[in-house]
VEXDREN-2710 file (C-alpha; in Angstrom, 1 decimal):
% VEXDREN-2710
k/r/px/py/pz
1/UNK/-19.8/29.2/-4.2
2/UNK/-18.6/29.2/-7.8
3/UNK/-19.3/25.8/-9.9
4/UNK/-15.1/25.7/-10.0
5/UNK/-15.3/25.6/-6.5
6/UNK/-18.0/23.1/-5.8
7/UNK/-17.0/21.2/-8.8
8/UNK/-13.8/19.0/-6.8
9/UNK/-16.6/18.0/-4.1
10/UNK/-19.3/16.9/-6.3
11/UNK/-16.7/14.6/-8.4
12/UNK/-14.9/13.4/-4.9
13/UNK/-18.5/12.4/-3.8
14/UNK/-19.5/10.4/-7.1
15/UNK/-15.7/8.5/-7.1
16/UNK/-16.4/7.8/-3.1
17/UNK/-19.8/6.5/-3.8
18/UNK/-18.9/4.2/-7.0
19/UNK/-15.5/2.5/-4.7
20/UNK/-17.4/1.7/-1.9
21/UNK/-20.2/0.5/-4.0
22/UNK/-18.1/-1.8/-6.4
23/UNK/-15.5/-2.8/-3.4
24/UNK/-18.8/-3.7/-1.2
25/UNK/-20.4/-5.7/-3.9
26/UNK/-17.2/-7.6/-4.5
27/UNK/-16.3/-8.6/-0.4
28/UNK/-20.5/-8.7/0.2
29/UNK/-21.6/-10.8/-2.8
30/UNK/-18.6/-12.3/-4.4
31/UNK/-16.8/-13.0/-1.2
32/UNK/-13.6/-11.5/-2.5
33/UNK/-11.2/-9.7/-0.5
34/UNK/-7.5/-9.6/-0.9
35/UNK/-5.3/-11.1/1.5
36/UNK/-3.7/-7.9/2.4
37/UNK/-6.3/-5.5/2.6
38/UNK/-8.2/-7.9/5.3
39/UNK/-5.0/-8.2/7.4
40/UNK/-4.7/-4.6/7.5
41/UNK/-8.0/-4.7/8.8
42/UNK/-7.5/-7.9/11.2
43/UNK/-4.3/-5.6/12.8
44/UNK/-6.6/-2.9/13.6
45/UNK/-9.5/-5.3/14.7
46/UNK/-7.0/-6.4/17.5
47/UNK/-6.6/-3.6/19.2
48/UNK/-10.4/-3.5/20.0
49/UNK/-11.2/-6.5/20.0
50/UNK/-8.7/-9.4/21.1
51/UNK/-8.5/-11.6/24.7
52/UNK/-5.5/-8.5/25.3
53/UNK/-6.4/-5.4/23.3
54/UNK/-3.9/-2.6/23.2
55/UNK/-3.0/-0.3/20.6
56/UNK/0.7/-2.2/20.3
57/UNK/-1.5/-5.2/18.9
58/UNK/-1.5/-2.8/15.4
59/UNK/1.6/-4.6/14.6
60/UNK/5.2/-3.9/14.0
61/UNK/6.1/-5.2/10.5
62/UNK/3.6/-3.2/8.3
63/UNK/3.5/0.6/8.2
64/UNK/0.5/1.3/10.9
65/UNK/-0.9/4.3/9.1
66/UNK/-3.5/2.2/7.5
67/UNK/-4.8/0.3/10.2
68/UNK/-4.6/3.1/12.4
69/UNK/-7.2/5.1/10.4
70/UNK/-9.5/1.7/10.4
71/UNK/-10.3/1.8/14.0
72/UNK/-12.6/4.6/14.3
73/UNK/-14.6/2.6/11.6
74/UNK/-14.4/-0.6/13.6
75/UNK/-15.9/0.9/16.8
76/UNK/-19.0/-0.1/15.3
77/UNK/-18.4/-4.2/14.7
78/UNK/-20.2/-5.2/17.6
79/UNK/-23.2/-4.4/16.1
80/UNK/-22.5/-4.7/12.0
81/UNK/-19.7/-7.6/12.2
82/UNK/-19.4/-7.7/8.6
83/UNK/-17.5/-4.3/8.4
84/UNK/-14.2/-6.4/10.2
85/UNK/-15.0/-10.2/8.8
86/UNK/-15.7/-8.8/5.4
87/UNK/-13.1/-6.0/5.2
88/UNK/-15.8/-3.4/4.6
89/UNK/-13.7/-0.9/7.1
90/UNK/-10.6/-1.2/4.2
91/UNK/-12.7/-0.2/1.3
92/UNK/-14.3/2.3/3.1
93/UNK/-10.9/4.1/3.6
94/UNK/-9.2/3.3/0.0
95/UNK/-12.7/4.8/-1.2
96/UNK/-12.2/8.0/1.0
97/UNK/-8.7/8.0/-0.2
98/UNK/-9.8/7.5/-4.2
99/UNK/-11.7/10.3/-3.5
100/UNK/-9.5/12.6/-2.0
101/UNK/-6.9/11.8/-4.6
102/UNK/-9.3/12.8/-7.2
103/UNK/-10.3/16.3/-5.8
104/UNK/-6.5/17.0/-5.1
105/UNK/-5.5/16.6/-8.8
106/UNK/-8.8/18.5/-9.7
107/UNK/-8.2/20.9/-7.7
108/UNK/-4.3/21.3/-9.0
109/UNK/-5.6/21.6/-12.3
110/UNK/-8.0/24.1/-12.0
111/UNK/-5.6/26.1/-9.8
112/UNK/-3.5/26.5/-12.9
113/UNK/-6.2/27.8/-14.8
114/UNK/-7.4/24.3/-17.0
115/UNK/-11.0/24.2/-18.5
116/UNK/-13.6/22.9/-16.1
117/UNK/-14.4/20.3/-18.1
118/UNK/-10.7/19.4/-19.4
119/UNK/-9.9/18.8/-16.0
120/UNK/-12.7/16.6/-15.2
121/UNK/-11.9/14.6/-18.0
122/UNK/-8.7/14.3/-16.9
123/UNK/-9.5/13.4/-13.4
124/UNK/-11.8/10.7/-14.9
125/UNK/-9.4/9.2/-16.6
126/UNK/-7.0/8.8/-13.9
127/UNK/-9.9/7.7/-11.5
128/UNK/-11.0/5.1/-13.7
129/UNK/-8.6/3.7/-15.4
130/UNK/-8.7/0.1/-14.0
131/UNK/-6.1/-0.1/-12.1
132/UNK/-6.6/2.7/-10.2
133/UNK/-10.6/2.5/-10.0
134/UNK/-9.7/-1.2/-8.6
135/UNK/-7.1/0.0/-5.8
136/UNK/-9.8/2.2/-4.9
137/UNK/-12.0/0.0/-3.8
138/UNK/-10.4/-3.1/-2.4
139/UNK/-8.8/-1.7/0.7
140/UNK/-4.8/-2.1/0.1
141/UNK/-2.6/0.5/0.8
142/UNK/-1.7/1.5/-2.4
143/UNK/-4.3/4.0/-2.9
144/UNK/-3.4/5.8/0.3
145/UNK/-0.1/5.7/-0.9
146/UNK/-0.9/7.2/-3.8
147/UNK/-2.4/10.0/-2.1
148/UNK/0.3/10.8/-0.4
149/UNK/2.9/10.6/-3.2
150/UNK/0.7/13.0/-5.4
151/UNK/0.3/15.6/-2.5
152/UNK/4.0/15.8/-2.6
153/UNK/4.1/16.0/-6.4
154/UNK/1.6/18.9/-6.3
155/UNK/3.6/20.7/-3.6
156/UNK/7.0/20.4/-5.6
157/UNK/5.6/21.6/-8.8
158/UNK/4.2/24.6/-6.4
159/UNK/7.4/25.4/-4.9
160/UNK/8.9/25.3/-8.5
161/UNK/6.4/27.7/-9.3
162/UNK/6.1/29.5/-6.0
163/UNK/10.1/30.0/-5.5
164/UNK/10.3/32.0/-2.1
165/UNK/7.1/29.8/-0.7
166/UNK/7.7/27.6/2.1
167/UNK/4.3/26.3/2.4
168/UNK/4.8/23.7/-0.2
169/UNK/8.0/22.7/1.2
170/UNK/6.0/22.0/4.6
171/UNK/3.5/20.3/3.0
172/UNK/6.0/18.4/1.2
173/UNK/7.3/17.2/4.5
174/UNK/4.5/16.1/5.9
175/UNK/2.9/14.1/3.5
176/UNK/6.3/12.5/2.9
177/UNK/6.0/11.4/7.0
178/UNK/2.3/10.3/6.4
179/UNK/3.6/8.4/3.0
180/UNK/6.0/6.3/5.2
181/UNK/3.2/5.2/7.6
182/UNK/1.6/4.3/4.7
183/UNK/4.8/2.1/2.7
184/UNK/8.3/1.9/2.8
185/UNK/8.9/2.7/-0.9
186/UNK/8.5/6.1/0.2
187/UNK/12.4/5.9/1.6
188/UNK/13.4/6.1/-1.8
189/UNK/11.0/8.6/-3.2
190/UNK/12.1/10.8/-0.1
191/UNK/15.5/10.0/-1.6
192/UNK/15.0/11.2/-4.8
193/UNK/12.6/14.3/-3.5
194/UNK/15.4/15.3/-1.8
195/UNK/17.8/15.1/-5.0
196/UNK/15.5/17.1/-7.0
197/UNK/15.3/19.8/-4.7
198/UNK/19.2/19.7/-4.7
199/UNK/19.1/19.8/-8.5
200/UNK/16.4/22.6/-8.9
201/UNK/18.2/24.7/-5.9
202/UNK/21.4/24.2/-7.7
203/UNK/19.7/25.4/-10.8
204/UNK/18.7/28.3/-9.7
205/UNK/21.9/29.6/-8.3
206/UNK/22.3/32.6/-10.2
207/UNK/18.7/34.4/-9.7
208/UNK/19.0/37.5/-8.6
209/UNK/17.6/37.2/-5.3
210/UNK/21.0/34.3/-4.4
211/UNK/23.4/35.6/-6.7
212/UNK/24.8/38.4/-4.6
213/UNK/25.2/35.8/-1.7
214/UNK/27.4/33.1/-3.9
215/UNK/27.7/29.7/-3.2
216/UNK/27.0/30.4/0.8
217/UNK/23.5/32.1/0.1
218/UNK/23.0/28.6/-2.2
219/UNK/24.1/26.5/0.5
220/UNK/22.0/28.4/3.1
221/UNK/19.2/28.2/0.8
222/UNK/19.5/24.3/0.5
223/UNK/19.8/23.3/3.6
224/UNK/16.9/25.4/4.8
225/UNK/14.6/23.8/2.4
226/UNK/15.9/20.2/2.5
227/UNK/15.2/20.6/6.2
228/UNK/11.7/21.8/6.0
229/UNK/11.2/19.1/3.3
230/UNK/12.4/15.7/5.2
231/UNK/12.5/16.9/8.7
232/UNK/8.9/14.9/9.5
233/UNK/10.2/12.0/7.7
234/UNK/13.2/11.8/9.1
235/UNK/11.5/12.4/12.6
236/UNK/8.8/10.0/11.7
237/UNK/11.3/7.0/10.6
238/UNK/13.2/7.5/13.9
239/UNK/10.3/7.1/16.1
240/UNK/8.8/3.7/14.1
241/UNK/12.6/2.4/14.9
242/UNK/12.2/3.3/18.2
243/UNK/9.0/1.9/18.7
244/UNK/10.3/-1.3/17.5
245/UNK/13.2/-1.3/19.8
246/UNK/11.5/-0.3/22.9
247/UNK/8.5/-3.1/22.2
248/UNK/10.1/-5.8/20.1
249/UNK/13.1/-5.4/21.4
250/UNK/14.9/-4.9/17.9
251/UNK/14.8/-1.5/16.4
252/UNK/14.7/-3.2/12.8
253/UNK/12.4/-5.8/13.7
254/UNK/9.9/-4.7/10.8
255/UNK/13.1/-5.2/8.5
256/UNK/14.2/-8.7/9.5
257/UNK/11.5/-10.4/11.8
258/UNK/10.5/-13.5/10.7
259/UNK/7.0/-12.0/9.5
260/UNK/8.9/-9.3/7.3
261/UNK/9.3/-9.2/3.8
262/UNK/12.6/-10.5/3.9
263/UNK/11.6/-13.4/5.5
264/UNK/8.5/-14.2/3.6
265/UNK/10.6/-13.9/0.1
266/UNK/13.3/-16.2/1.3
267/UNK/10.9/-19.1/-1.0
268/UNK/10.7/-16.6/-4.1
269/UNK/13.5/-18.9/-5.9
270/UNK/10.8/-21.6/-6.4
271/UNK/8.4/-18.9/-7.3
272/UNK/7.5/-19.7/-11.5
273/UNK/6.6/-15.7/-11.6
274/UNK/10.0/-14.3/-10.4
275/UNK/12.6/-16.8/-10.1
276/UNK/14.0/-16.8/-13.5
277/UNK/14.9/-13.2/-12.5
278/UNK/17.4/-13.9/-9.2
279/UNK/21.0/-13.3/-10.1
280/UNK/20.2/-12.0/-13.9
281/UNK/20.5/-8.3/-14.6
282/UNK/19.5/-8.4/-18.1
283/UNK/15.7/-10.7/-17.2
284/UNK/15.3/-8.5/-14.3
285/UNK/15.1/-5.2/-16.4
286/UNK/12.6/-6.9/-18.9
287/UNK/10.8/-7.9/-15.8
288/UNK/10.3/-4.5/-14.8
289/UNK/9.9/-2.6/-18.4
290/UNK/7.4/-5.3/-19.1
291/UNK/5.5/-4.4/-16.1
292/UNK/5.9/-0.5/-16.1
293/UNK/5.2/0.1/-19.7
294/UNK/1.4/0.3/-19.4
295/UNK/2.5/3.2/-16.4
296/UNK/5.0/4.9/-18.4
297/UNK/2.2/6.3/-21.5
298/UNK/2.2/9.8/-19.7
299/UNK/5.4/10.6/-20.1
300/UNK/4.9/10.7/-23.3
301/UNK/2.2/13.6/-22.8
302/UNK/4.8/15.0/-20.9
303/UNK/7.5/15.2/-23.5
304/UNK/5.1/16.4/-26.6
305/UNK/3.9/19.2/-24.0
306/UNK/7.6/20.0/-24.2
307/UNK/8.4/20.3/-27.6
308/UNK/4.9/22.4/-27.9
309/UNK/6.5/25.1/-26.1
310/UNK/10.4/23.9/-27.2
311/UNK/11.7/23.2/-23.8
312/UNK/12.1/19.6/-23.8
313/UNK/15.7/19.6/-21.9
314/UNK/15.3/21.4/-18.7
315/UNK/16.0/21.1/-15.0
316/UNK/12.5/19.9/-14.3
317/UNK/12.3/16.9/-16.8
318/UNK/15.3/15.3/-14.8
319/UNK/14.0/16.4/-11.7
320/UNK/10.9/14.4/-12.9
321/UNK/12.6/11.4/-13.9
322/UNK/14.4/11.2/-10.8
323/UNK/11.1/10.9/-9.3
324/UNK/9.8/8.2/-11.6
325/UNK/12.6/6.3/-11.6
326/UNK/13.0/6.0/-7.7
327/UNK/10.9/3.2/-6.8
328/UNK/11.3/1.3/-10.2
329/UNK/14.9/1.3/-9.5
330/UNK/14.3/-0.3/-5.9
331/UNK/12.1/-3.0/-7.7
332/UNK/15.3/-3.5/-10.2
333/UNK/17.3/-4.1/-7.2
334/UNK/15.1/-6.2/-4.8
335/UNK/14.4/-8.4/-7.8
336/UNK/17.6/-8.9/-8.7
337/UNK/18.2/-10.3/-4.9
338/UNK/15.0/-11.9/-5.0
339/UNK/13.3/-9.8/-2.7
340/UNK/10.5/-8.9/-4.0
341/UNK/7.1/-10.8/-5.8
342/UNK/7.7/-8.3/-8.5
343/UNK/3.6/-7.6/-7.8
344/UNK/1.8/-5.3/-10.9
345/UNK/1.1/-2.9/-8.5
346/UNK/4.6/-2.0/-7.3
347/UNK/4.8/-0.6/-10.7
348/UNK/2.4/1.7/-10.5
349/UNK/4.0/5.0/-9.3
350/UNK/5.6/6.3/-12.5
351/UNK/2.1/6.9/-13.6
352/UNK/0.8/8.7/-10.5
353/UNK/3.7/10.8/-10.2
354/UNK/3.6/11.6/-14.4
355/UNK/-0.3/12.6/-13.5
356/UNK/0.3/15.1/-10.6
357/UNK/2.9/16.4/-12.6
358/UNK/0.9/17.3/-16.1
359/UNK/-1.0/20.0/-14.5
360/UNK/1.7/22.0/-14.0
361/UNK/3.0/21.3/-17.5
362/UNK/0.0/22.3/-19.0
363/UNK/-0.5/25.0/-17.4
364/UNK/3.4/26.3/-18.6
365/UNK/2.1/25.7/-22.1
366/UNK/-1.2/28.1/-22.0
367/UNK/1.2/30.4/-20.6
368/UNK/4.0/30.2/-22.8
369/UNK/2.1/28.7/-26.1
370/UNK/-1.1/29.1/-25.8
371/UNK/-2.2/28.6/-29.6
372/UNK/-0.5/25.0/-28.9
373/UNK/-3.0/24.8/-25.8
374/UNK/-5.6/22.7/-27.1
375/UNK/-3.8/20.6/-29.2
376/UNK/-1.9/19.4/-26.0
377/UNK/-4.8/18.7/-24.4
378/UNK/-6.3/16.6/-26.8
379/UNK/-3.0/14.3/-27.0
380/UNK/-2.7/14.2/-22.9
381/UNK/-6.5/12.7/-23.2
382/UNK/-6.0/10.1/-25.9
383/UNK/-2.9/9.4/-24.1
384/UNK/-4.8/9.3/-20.8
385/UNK/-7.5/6.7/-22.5
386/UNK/-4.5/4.6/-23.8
387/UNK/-2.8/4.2/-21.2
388/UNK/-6.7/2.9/-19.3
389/UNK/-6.8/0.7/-22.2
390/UNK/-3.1/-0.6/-21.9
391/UNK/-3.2/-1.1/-18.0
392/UNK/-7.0/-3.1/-18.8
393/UNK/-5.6/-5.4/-21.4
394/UNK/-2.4/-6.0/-18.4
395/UNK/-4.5/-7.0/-16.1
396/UNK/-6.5/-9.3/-17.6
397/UNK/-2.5/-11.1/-18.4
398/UNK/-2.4/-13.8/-15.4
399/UNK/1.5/-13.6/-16.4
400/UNK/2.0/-10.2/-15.9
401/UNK/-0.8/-9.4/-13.2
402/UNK/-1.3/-12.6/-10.8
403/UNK/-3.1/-10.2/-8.6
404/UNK/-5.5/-8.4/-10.8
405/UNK/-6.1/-11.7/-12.7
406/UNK/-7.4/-13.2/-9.7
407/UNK/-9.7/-9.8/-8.8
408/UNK/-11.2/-9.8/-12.3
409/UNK/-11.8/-14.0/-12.3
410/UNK/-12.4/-13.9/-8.6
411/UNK/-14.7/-17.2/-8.3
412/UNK/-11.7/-19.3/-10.0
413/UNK/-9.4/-18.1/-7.5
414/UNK/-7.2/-19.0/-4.8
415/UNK/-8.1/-15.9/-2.5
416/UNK/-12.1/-16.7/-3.6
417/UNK/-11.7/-20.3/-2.3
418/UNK/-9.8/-19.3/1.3
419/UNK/-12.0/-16.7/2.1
420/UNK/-14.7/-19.2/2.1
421/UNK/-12.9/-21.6/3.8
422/UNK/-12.0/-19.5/6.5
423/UNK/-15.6/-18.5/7.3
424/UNK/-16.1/-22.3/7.4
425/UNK/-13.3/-23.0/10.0
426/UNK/-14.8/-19.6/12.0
427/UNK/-17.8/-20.9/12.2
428/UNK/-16.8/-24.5/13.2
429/UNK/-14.2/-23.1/15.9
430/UNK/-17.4/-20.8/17.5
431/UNK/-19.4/-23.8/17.8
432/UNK/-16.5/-25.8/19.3
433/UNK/-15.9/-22.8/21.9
434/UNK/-19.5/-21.9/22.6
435/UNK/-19.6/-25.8/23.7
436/UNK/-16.9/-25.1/26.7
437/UNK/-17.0/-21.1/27.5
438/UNK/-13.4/-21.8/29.1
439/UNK/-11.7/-23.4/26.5
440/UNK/-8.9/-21.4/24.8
441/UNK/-7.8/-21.7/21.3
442/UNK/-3.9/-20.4/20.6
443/UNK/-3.3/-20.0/16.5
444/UNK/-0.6/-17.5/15.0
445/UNK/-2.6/-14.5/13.7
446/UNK/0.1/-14.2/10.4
447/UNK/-1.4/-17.1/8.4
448/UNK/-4.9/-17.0/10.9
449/UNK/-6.6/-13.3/10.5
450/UNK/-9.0/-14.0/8.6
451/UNK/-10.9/-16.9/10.6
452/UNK/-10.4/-14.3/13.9
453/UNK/-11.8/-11.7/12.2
454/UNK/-15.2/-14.3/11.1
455/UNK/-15.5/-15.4/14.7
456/UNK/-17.6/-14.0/17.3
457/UNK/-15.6/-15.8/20.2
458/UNK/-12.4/-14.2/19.7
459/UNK/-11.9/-13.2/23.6
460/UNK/-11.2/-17.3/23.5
461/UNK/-8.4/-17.0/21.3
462/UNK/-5.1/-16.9/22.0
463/UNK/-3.3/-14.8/18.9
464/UNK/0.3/-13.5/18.4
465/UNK/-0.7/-9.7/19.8
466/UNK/-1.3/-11.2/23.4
467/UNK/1.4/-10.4/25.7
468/UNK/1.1/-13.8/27.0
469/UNK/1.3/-16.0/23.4
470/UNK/5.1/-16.4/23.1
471/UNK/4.8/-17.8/27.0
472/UNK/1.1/-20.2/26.1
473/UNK/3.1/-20.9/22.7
474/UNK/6.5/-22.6/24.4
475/UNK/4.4/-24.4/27.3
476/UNK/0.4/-25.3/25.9
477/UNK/-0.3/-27.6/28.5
478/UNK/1.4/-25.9/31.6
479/UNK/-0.7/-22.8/30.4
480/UNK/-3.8/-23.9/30.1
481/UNK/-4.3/-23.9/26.5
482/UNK/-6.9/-26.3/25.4
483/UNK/-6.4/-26.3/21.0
484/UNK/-3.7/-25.2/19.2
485/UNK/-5.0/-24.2/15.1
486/UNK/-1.9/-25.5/12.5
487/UNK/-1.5/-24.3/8.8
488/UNK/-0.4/-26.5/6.6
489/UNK/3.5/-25.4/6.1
490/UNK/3.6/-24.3/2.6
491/UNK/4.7/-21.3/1.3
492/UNK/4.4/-18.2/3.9
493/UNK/2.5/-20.2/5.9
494/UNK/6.3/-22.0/7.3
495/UNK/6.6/-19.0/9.0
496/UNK/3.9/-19.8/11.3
497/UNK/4.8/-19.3/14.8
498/UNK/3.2/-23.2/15.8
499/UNK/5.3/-24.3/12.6
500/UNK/8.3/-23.0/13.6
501/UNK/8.2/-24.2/17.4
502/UNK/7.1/-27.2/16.9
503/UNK/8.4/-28.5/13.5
504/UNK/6.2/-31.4/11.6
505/UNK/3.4/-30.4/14.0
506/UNK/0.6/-30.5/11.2
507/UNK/1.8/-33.7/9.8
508/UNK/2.4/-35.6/13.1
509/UNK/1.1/-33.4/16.4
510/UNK/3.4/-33.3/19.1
511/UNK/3.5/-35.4/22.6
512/UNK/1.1/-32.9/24.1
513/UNK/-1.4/-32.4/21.7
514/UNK/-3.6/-35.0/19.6
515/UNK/-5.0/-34.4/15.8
516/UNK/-8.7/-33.4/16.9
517/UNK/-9.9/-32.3/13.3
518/UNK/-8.5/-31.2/9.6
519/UNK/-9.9/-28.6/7.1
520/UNK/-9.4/-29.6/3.6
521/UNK/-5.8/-30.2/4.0
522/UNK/-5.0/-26.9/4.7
523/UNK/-5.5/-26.1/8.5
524/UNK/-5.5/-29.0/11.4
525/UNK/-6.8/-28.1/14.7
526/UNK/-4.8/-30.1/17.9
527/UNK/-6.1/-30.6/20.8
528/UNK/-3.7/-30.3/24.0
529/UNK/-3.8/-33.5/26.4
530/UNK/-0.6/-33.5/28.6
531/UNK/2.4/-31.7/29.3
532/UNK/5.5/-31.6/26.6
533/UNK/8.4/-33.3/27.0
END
């Protein structure tokens, strides 16, 4: 095997090995984990592993594709526990993913013909650059979002290449299907995939091999290829709608349940980061150029590529602007309505798509001006280290990047401070349970995943995956349930299944059920005496 071909392997098994390692050390040894990576984990855990497993306990809010891949890896918590309580099952797959991501655009460029060792400069700069090397290794789906979106890239810039292929449209399709598992964004990059084949297909009406068929041979032509392109996403979309239907009884139950994303931004008008956006057109569009800008440096490779080989204006620049403004414009909107935490990382994608793009452009410039070649190499690199050094300087902006901030001063952090908390209230809940092997303890797993996934006596617990909890929820005493586990309603946390049944239950219990202890005025745990009113 030929170093080019080996090459992809080696650097996909050093970018594995350094995500893990960093993502371990951070969850192992500085106890930080992000909320959302260890629910994704929690919804997987579930299925294995609560009083009523099924595969239905995954969830039907989130995109399942994450959690889905997690249970193979889980198989194995009865005997090392830490890869659920700690999240080490997440990190594990964003590091596979980090990995995979980087052999796909190595493998891109050196299919176009790049310099070994400009393309694995290249993919080093992509893999590292903080943001990225971070989302590698702290098990959120953003990273196996990203996958997918590149793989699509990659296959458009084939099929561009590759006119009469349909390969790439297939691939295409599928990694569109897999990219909605993964996150909804991908409805409106599917959107805009779909218009840039339009606009390319339209563009190339007149080639010889359409021309003699007119505007039906066009049509024909379009059809067939938008088909082949969104067919599994279409397909795939359908079925999560039906699933939803047929199981939660409302077919857009991930869309306006009251765990959804709608619900949970319903508060965002108190929120200091995004309020002053709601309702205002013109602080909304600073919010999101603010917040993309440190994203947007390749484009800029992009464009002097262009001029190299004077062919700045062309059908594929605005089919590659469609695709980097599709999600950014959903953020726009969402914002605007005040539906959306306007997160750092949902501004991520006009980078990853600019980056799976470049190798094609560079490979049209050795082709059409090759004594321009290295020079446009060079400037994609220092663009490529500016844009690392931008992002890193974002981060470390607790105004711009609330998340990041917290990752890179973990011990001062809220998500530092509940993760040990909630090994605290594990702990004390085993000890309570062990005491009475009967006892059942009913908590709403949206606010609680984190002490489940730290206890060892979860067949005790009654969580919101049981068939039974909506039943044990409305009548704790008739059903047996001995302690009910209350977050203190603030924030998401009003959501709360216990909170919304029984309103003022943290502050003042209900008839049924007596204060039996509180955890630093966040979490009160009830014990259930008699029957309700």
């Amino acid at each position: 095997m030929s170093l080019n071909k080996k090459m992809p392997y080696l650097v996909g098994f050093v970018i594995f090995c350094l995500e893990s390692a960093f993502g371990i050390w951070m969850t192992h040894w500085n106890h930080f984990i992000p909320g959302d990576a260890i629910s994704r984990v929690a919804n997987a855990y579930y299925v294995l592993f609560s009083r009523d497993p099924h595969l239905g306990a995954i969830g039907f809010v989130w995109n399942p594709l994450p959690s889905l891949l997690m249970i193979p890896l889980l198989l194995v918590t009865p005997w090392v526990k830490i890869i659920a309580s700690e999240g080490i099952a997440g990190i594990l797959l964003t590091s596979v993913f980090a990995s995979c991501t980087a052999m796909l655009l190595l493998k891109s460029l050196l299919r176009r013909k790049q310099p070994l060792l400009f393309s694995c400069a290249f993919v080093f700069l992509f893999s590292f650059n903080p943001f990225m090397f971070l989302y590698g290794s702290n098990g959120m789906s953003e990273m196996i979002f990203i996958f997918f979106i590149i793989l699509c890239v990659t296959a458009f810039t084939d099929w561009m290449d590759d006119r009469r292929g349909v390969s790439p449209l297939i691939t295409m399709g599928f990694a569109l299907a897999l990219a909605f598992l993964t996150r909804y964004e991908s409805v409106l990059f599917g959107a805009a995939l779909a218009l840039s084949l339009t606009v390319m297909m339209w563009s190339r009406r007149q080639e010889a091999a359409i021309r003699p068929y007119g505007l039906t041979g066009t049509y024909h032509k379009w059809e067939a290829g938008e088909w082949i392109a969104l067919l599994p996403a279409i397909y795939t979309g359908v079925i999560w709608i039906a699933l939803n239907g047929a199981i939660m009884g409302d077919g857009l139950f991930f869309l306006r349940s009251s765990y959804s994303n709608l619900a949970q931004s319903e508060g965002l008008s108190k929120n200091p980061t995004v309020s002053h956006v709601i309702g205002d057109p013109a602080q909304t569009l600073l919010f999101v150029v603010e917040r993309s800008l440190p994203f947007m440096l390749p484009l800029i490779a992009v464009c002097l590529i262009r001029v190299m080989r004077r062919k700045l204006f062309s059908t594929g620049l605005l089919c590659l602007l469609i695709l980097l403004l599709s999600i950014p414009v959903m953020q726009i909107y969402m914002l605007y309505k005040g539906a959306s935490y306007g997160w750092l990382r949902f501004f991520v994608y006009p980078f990853v798509i600019t980056l799976a793009w470049l190798p094609f452009e560079l490979h049209k410039l050795k082709e059409k001006a090759s004594h321009r070649y290295i020079p446009g190499c060079c400037l994609t690199l220092i663009i490529l280290s500016g844009s690392a050094c931008f992002t890193g300087y974002t981060m470390s902006q607790e105004r711009l990047s609330p998340e990041e901030y917290q990752a890179i001063h973990y011990h001062n952090s809220p998500t530092y401070l509940s993760n040990r908390s909630s090994l605290h209230i594990a702990k004390d809940l085993d000890q309570l349970l062990q005491k009475d092997k009967k006892a059942t303890l009913l908590l709403d797993s949206f606010n609680g995943f984190q002490i489940i996934l730290n206890m060892d006596r979860t067949r005790q617990l009654i969580v919101t995956s049981d068939l039974d909890f909506k039943k044990k929820l409305n009548d704790p005493a008739g059903e047996q349930v001995d302690y009910i586990l209350v977050p203190k309603p603030e924030g998401v946390a009003t959501l709360n299944a216990v909170n919304e049944r029984y309103k003022n239950s943290y502050y003042k219990g209900a008839i049924f059920a007596k204060l039996y202890k509180a955890y630093d005025d966040k979490w009160r745990l009830y014990r259930v005496v008699k029957s309700k009113e």
